[in-house]
C-alpha positions, -999 to 999 in steps of 0.1 A, spaced: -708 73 -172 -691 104 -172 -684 103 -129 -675 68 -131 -644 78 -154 -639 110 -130 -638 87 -104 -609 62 -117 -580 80 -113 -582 84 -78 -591 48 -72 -557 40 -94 -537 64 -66 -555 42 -40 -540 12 -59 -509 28 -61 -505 38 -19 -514 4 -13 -485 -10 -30 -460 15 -16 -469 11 17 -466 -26 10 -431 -23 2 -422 1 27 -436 -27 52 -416 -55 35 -384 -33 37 -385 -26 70 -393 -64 77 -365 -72 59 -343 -48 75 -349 -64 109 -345 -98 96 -309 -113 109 -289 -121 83 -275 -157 82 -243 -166 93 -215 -180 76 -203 -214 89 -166 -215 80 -137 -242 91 -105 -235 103 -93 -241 70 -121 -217 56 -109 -187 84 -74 -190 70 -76 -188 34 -99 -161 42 -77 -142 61 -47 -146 38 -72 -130 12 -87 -101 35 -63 -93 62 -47 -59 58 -15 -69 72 -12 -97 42 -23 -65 20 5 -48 34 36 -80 31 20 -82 -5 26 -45 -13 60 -47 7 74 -79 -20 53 -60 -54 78 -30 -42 108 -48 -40 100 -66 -74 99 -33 -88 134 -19 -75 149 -50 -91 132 -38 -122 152 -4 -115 182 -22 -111 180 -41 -141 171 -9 -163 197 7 -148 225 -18 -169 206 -15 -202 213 18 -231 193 48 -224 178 63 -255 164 102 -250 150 124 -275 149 164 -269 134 189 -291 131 227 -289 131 262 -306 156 294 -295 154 326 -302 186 349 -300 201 383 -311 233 374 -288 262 372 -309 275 337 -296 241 323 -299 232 335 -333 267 318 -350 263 294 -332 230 287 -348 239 292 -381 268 269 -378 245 242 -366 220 250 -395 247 248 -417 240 284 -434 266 302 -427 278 331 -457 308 352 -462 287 381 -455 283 366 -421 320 371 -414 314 409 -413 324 426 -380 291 447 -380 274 414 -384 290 391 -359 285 419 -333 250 430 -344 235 392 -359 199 405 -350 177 376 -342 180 343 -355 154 316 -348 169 278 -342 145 247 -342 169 219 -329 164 182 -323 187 157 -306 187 117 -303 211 103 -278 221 73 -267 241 66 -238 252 26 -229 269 21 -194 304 1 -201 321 -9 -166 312 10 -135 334 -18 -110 305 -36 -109 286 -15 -89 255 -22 -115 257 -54 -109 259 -50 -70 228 -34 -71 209 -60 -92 222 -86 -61 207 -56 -38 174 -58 -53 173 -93 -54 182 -93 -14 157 -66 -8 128 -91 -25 140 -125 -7 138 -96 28 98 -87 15 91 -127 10 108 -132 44 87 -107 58 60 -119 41 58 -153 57 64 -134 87 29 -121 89 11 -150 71 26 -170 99 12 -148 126 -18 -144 112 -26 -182 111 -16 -183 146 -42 -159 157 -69 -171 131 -61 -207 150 -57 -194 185 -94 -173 177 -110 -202 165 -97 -228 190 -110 -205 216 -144 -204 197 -149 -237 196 -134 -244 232 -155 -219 250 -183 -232 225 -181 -266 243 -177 -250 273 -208 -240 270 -224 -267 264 -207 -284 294 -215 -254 314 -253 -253 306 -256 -289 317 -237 -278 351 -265 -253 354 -295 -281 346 -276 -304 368 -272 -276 397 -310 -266 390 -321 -302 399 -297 -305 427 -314 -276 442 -352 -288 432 -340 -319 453 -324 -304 482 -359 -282 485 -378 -313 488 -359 -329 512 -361 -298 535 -394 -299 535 -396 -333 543 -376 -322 576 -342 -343 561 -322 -315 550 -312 -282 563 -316 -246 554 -279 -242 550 -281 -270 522 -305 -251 505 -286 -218 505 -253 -242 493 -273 -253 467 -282 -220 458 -251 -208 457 -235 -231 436 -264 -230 414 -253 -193 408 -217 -198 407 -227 -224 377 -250 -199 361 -220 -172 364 -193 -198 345 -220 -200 318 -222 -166 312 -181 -163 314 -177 -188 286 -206 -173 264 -184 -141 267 -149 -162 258 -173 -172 228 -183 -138 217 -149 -122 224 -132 -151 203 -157 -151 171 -153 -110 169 -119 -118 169 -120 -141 145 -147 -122 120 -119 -87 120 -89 -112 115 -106 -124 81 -126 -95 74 -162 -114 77 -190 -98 100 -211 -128 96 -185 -152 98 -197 -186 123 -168 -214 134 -175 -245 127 -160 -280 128 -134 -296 146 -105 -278 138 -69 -297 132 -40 -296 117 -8 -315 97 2 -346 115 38 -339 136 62 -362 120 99 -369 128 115 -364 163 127 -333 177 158 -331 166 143 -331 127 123 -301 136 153 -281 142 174 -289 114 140 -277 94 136 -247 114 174 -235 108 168 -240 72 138 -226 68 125 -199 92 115 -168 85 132 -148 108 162 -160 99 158 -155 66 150 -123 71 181 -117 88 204 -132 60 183 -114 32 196 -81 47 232 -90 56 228 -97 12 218 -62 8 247 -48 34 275 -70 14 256 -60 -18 257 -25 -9 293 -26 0 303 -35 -36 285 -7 -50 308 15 -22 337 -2 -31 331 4 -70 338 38 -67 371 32 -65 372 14 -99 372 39 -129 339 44 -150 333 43 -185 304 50 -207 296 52 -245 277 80 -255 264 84 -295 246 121 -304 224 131 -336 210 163 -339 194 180 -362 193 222 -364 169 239 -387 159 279 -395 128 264 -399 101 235 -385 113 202 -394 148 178 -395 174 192 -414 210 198 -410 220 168 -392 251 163 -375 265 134 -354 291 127 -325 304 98 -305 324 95 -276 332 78 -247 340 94 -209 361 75 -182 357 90 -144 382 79 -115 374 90 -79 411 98 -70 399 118 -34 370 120 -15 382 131 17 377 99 30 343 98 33 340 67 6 362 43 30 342 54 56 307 45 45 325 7 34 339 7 73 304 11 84 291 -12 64 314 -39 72 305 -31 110 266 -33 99 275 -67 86 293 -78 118 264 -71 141 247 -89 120 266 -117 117 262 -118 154 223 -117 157 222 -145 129 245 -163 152 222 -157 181 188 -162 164 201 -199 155 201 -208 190 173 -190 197 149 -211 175 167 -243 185 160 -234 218 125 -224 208 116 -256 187 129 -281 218 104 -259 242 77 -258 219 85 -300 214 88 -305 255 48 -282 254 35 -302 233 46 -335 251 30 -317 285 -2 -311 263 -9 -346 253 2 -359 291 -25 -333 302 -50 -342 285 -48 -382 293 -46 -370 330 -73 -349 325 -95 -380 308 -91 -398 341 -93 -375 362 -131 -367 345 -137 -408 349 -127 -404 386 -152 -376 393 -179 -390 374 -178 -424 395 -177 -404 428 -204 -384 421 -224 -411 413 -214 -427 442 -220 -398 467 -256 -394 451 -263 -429 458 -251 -422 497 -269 -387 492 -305 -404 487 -297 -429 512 -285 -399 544 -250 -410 538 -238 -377 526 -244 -344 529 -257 -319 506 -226 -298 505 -202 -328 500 -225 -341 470 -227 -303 456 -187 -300 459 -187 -337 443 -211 -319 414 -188 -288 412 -155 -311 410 -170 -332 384 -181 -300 362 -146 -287 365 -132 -321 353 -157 -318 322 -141 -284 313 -108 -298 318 -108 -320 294 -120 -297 268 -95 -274 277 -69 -298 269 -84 -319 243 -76 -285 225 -49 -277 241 -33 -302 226 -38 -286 192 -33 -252 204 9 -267 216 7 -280 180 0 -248 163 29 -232 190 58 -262 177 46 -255 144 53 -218 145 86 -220 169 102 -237 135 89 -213 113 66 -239 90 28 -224 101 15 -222 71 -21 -225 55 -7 -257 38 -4 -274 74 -43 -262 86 -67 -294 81 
């Protein structure tokens, strides 16, 4: 009895390892267990990366800053209210009167000529209120209010600046995904159909009705198919890494048919909307608001200044508020001479404001000009891609036609593989432009400024 119960613990320790070891096993199984990856849609991959880009992060922090300086600006017009409070310690004659005037104690004995140049120390505890309201400064407080306000309308510009290019890329990425992903697809039925040409070319040669050239031709075109595989496979990859930093999502897996907002109105619309609204341009005409805005607050200076200014104080020998006294006032400045240094800062600006003056000028005809292209692209795109459609047809039917005259010693095996090879490249072809269609859309989209998560489908 008494071995059996010396015996248990170490069969609980066995117990024990057992489980451990267990774990341990399941840990590392787990460990090498891929994890699954997420299947997003272009729609998906967008509002991702407007939630986990770092250059969104950036445009965000960018407009919260300029919110804040119109805060500034708008403190800047409202009373100021301070409250200061120290003790002083003096034996110098000015000092210690001074003190006693403030505390309200002065004495006849004070008046003494031993005592006004020999006070010894006196101890002042002294506490002041003041208030301080800003009357007229020429406006320049309300210049840089308009200021702020241009510098936030600047950060939104810039904002939809980057949101913009980042929905082109996050298109462009997953476009190319999903191109190169039917690519693939295409391309690994190039390779079957290449593998069987070959098979078939063997057989004839041994049956003395082809040549050893025809085999080599087949080879070699079953290699080149193999190698356009493996090209699009890497088009794949390199696109979905792309897309998975653009949104911030290692596991991140394109899926769908990607589209986007129907193209309504003619060409002509689309500039009218893209000189109205475009980023760039607002950009541009948020800083010339800052420049002119700017230039009032330089031009205020020569417009007097006057502020209101109300004092309590309170002086004590003691701890505590006693002895209080009170003042008001108001100060006017005037900037008679500067040494010309104001006007010259207001000439600059007003040369700041004609340059740009003149790239807003340009920039107009620079999007018009970029909207009709982007307009004449996507035209080209859809022409493409009905060319390409019948151009695939064509090459279907004459491979079919040449394999009919291929079994019958028609044709020869090169001119049936070049048939094979033409009729994969019209297969890729048409996926190229079946999404290049969308990709010209994205581009007329962006060249008038309106690229937007709103328009991704």
């Amino acid at each position: 009895m008494s071995g059996h119960t010396a015996n248990r613990p170490v069969a609980g320790r066995g117990v024990w390892r057992r489980i451990v070891l267990s774990v341990s096993n399941l840990s590392m199984f787990l460990a090498t267990v891929p994890l699954a990856a997420q299947e997003v849609s272009l729609r998906d991959a967008v509002a991702l990366a407007m939630q986990h880009n770092a250059r969104i992060e950036a445009a965000e922090a960018q407009v919260d800053a300029a919110r804040a300086g119109r805060d500034a600006a708008f403190g800047a017009r409202l009373p100021r209210l301070d409250l200061t409070a120290g003790a002083r310690r003096s034996d110098a004659p000015m000092d210690a009167f001074g003190a006693l005037l403030q505390q309200r104690a002065v004495t006849a004995a004070d008046f003494a000529p031993a005592r006004l140049n020999d006070p010894g120390y006196i101890t002042n505890y002294h506490a002041e209120a003041r208030l301080a309201v800003p009357i007229y400064h020429g406006g320049a407080l309300i210049a840089a209010s308009r200021r702020a306000d241009a510098g936030i309308a600047q950060a939104d510009a810039g904002r939809a600046l980057r949101r913009q290019q980042v929905v082109a890329e996050v298109i462009a990425a997953f476009i190319q995904a999903r191109a190169s992903a039917a690519e693939v697809a295409a391309r690994r039925q190039a390779v079957k159909a290449a593998d069987r040409r070959l098979h078939d070319i063997e057989q004839m040669r041994r049956q003395g009705m082809a040549l050893e050239s025809d085999v080599m031709d087949a080879q070699s075109h079953l290699l080149q198919s193999r190698l356009e595989l493996t090209r699009s496979r890497h088009r794949r990859d390199d696109a979905v890494d792309l897309l998975r930093r653009l949104t911030g999502r290692a596991g991140l897996e394109p899926a769908g048919e990607p589209g986007l907002r129907p193209v309504e109105g003619g060409v002509e619309r689309w500039v009218e909307q893209a000189l109205h609204r475009h980023p760039r341009l607002r950009l541009l005409q948020a800083e010339r608001a800052g420049l002119v805005a700017q230039r009032s607050m330089e031009r205020a200076a020569f417009l007097p200044s006057v502020d209101a200014v109300a004092v309590q104080s309170w002086n004590s020998g003691s701890f505590g508020l006693r002895n209080r006294n009170s003042a008001i006032g108001a100060t006017v400045s005037l900037n008679l001479f500067h040494g010309g240094s104001d006007r010259a800062r207001i000439a600059a600006l007003d040369a700041r404001i004609a340059a740009l003056d003149a790239r807003i000028r340009g920039l107009h005809d620079a999007i018009a000009e970029q909207v009709r292209s982007a307009w004449r692209r996507w035209q080209e795109a859809k022409l493409q891609l009905a060319s390409a459609r019948q151009q695939r047809a064509q090459r279907r039917e004459a491979l079919r036609i040449r394999s009919l005259r291929h079994q019958q010693g028609l044709e020869t095996s090169s001119e049936l593989l070049r048939s094979q090879a033409a009729k994969d490249r019209a297969d890729v072809a048409v996926i190229r432009a079946r999404y290049g269609v969308l990709s010209a859309m994205a581009a007329l989209y962006r060249s008038a400024g309106m690229l937007t998560p709103e328009v991704v489908r």
